[in-house]
C-alpha positions in Angstrom: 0.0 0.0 0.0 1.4 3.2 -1.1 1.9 5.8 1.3 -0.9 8.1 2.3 -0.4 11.8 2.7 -2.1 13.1 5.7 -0.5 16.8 6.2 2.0 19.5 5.2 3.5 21.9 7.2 5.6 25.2 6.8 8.9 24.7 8.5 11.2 28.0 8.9 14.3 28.7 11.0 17.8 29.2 10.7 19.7 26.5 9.0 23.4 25.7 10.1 25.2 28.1 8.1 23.3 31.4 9.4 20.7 31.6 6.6 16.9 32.2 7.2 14.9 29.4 5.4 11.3 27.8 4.8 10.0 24.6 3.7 7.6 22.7 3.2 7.6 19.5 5.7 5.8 16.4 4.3 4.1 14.0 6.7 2.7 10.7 5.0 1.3 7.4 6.9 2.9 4.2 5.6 2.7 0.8 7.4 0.8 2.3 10.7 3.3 5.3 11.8 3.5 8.4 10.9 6.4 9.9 8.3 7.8 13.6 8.5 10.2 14.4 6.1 12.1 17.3 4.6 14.0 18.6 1.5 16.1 21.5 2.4 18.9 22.3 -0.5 21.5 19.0 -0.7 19.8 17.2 2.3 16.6 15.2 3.0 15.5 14.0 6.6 13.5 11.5 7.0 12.0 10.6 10.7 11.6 6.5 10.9 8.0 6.5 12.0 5.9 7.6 15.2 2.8 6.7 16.1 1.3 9.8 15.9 1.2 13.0 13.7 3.1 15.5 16.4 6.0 13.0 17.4 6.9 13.1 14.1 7.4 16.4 13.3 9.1 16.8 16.7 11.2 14.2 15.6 12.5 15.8 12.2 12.8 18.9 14.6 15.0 17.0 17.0 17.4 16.1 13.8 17.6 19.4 12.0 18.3 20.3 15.6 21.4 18.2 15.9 22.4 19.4 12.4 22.5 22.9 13.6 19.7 24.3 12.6 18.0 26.8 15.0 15.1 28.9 15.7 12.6 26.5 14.0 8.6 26.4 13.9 6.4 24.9 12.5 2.5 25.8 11.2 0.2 23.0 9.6 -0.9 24.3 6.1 -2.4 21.5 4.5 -4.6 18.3 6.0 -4.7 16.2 3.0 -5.3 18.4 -0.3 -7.0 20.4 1.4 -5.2 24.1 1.7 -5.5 25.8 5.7 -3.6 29.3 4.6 -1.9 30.3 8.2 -5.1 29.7 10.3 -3.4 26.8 12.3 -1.3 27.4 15.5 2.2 28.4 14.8 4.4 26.0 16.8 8.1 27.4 18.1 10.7 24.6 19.0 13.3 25.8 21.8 16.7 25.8 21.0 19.4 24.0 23.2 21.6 26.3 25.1 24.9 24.8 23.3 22.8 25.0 20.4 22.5 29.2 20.4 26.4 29.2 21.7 27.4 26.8 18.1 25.1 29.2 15.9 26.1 32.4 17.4 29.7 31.4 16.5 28.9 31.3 12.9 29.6 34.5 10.7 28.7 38.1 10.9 24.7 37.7 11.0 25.3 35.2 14.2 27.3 38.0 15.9 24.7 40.5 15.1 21.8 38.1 15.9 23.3 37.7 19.4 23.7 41.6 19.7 20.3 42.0 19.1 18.5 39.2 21.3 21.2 40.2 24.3 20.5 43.8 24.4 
């Protein structure tokens, strides 16, 4: 049975090399769990399956997370085919503290980033 599509979602952030960014995040039920994955420039992530629809995203979350990626939310825009515009809840994962201290590290924007959110 092929798998079935059951949402999309906007993902945005701040990937590991300082750059703003948003995607679309794919979530799909195959073989009873749930499938979040992601196509961000040279990568794809793909979570191995949870048994339900929020585990999974917090799951891709959790990897882009160890990749470096910070400052990441999330907002359902599709259930099925069908189109939600930005009327769902907009979800904000926290960032690790060693997370913010790798990302402030990285270029100009992360040193002016950190001037900002410290004053």
């Amino acid at each position: 049975m092929p798998r079935e599509l059951i949402a999309k979602y906007q993902l945005s952030g701040v990937d590991e090399r300082d750059r703003g960014f948003s995607r679309q995040v794919r979530l799909d039920y195959d073989d009873g769990k749930y499938i979040a994955s992601l196509k961000y420039e040279k990568i794809f992530v793909e979570t191995d399956g949870s048994m339900d629809e929020g585990s999974a995203v917090e799951e891709l979350v959790r990897t882009l997370h160890q990749l470096g990626y910070v400052q990441l939310q999330t907002q359902r825009s599709f259930s099925g085919m069908t189109y939600l515009g930005t009327h769902g809840p907009c979800v904000e994962y926290p960032d690790s503290e060693r997370l913010k201290q790798i990302n402030v590290g990285s270029g100009i924007f992360g040193w002016i980033r950190h001037i900002l959110t410290h004053s």
